[in-house]
C-alpha positions, 0 to 999 in steps of 0.5 A: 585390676583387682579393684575393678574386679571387686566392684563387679562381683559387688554388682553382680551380688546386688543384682542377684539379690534384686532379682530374688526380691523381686520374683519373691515379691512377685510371687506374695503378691500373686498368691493375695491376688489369687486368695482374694479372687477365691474369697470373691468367688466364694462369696459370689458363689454363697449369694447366688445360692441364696 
């Protein structure tokens, strides 16, 4: 019984730790996104006044 305890708190530590990977990972590439539509629109923005 304890071994089959062990073995899903072994999974359930690997799971929380997927998660949090894959929200911080989520999050970087949604800030890059964002970053590089404002260097976009910057640029856009720049031109079209010229």
């Amino acid at each position: 019984m304890e071994k089959k305890n062990n073995s899903w708190l072994v999974l359930g530590v690997i799971v929380a730790l997927a998660a949090v990977i894959a929200s911080i990972t989520t999050t970087l590439l949604m800030l890059e996104k964002k970053r590089k539509d404002d260097e976009e629109l910057e640029r856009y923005l720049d031109c079209s006044i010229q």
